[in-house]
Structure formats: C-alpha cells, structure tokens
C-alpha positions, 0 to 999 in steps of 0.5 A: 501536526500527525499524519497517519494512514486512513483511519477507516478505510471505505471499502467501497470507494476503494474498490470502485475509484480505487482499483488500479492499486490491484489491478496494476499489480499483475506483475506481482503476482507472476513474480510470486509464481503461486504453485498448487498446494503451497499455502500462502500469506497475503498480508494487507490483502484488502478486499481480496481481489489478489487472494482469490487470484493467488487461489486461482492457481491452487494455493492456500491462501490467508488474507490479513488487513487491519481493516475490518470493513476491508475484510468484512468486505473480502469475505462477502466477496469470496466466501470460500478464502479465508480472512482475518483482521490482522496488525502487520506490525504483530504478526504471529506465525511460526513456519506456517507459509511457503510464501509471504505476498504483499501489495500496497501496504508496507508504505503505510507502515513506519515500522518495517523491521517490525513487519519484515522480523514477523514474516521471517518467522511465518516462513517456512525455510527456504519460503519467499516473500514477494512485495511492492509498495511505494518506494522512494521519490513516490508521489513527490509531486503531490506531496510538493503540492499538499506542502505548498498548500499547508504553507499557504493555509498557515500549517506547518507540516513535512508530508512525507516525513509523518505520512508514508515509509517510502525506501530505496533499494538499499535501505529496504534490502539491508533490512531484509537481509539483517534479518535473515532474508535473501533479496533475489529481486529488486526494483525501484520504477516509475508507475504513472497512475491515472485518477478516474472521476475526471476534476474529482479524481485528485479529491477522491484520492485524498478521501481515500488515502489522506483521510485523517489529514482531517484530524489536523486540518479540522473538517471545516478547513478540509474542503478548503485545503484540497481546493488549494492542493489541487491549485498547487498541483494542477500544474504539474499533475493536471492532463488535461481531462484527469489527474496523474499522480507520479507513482513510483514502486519498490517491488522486491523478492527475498528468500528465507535462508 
C-alpha cells in the first residue's frame, strides 16, 4: 500500500481550517531577515500568504507550488506577486536568488538531495537558504494511531516510513553541507498545534493532508478508517474540547559558500 502526499491540494480548506501551517511560521520569516531589494525564493509557497509578507519588507519575491489550485488561488490573492507552478524536485535556476525560503514543505518530499542540489544552484554566492518543516519524531503519536488503526482494519502499512521525510539534525545538515551549504542555524523543537472544528478537526486533518490514503484504504472503507484512527488516537491527542497533534519542526539556515 503507497502513501503519498495529497493529491490535490483544497485551496480553500487549507487556507480557512488550515492556517496555523503559515500563521506559526513567524518566526521564520525573522529568521530569514528579507532586506530591500533582495530577490527571493519562496519555494512551496501555497496560497502566498508568506510571499506577500517577505514582500512587505520590499524583497523581490517568486512563489512555486506544485499545486495549481494553490497558485491559481495565491495570484487571485495577491495579483501584484508573482507565482508559478513548480516541482521542487526540478528546480531550474542558476544564480538568480539571495535567498531560498521554504515553510511546510520539504517533508512531503523523499527526495531532499534533489531539492537542496536545486537551490544551491538558484543561489546566488554567498545567498541563504531559510526552512522549516517536520522534523524527526513529527506527529508520532497520530502516526502510532493511523497504524494501530491499519492493523485493526487488516492493513499492512508503515505510515511514516511511505508518508513524510521526517530528519534529524544531523542527517539534514550532512545533506546540505555535502552540497555545498553551510548550516548556521539548526533546531529541532516541539510545536503543539491545536485543530480548529472541535470533534471534526482531527477529520479535517486528514482530508487535508492524508487524502490519498483513499487510494489504499478504498473511498468506501474511508470514513470507517478515520472513525477507528480517531478511536485509536483520542487518548492521547483528545483535550477535551479539540484535537492537538504533537508538531515537531526541523527549522534550519545554510549559506552557499
């Protein structure tokens, strides 16, 4: 059985239930540190909410998403930015960015030296590149409870191990450093993250970023199998009035040398 990443992304639904994945990345963006004029990368950008604010601060900016309904929905937005849709995975640039900016995105991909040798080439010498995304021991205790519940429908299936790149530290470090980029900034911390929609958010969740389990679990079985993840989750992941999901994030900054 393959897990992959959602298929086709809800615009909509991500924006309105789904906020906290930019609106928790402030940080980032001071971590980045947009200075005028600089032209910049915002690579997996979404419905551009990150773009336009790296803008504010009088960058340059170009967003990329593999989605179009993402980016049909990021122009309509914020007309004056502009957008593109984009495989991170083949990216093709040459010296074009002072910086490289990614938020929520590069654990959908298993293929990160494919990702990182493309934005080393779109830096410019001397350019960063400023990312977080889930890092190792993300969301363990909902994957615990999508598997108890795959065992307890008859599937066989290692969530995270056909889901989501979830590294370390040291293993996404060695990676940019192998390709020439030089970490200045890394850590790996704990990001509770509250689902909105009371007994629906954990559902909501997984329309949203677990789509295609679908294509595994069969459309008919679907609503059967959230039943039984929220069964198997609620004790740990339940508060009482919401679902929390334990977020952990990787957030990293390397230079070009």
């Amino acid at each position: 059985m393959q897990w992959m990443p959602p298929k086709k992304w809800d615009a909509g639904l991500y924006d309105t239930r789904h906020a906290f994945v930019w609106e928790k990345a402030k940080g980032l963006v001071e971590l980045l540190a947009p200075q005028v004029g600089e032209k910049i990368l915002d690579l997996g950008c979404g419905t551009g909410a990150l773009t336009a604010e790296i803008a504010q601060c009088g960058a340059e900016v170009f967003g990329i998403d593999r989605s179009m309904d993402m980016i049909a929905e990021a122009r309509k937005k914020f007309p004056a930015l502009g957008f593109e849709v984009m495989d991170a995975r083949e990216l093709d640039f040459t010296g074009r960015f002072d910086a490289v900016f990614s938020n929520a995105v590069l654990h959908w991909i298993r293929e990160p030296e494919r990702v990182i040798a493309g934005v080393e080439k779109a830096l410019r010498p001397g350019g960063r590149f400023v990312a977080e995304f889930g890092g190792k021991g993300n969301i363990q205790r909902l994957v615990d409870g999508m598997e108890r519940a795959c065992r307890a429908m008859g599937i066989s299936q290692n969530v995270t191990a056909a889901t989501w790149y979830y590294p370390g530290i040291a293993e996404y470090a060695s990676l940019l450093e192998t390709h020439g980029l030089e970490v200045r900034h890394a850590a790996l911390f704990a990001r509770p993250t509250k689902l909105e929609e009371g007994e629906k958010g954990l559902e909501n969740w997984i329309h949203m970023f677990a789509s295609a389990f679908s294509d595994s679990v069969g459309l008919d079985r679907m609503g059967a199998w959230i039943r039984e993840v929220e069964r198997q989750s609620r004790a740990e992941l339940w508060k009482g009035d919401h679902w929390e999901l334990d977020y952990r994030r990787l957030r990293i900054a390397a230079w070009k040398k």
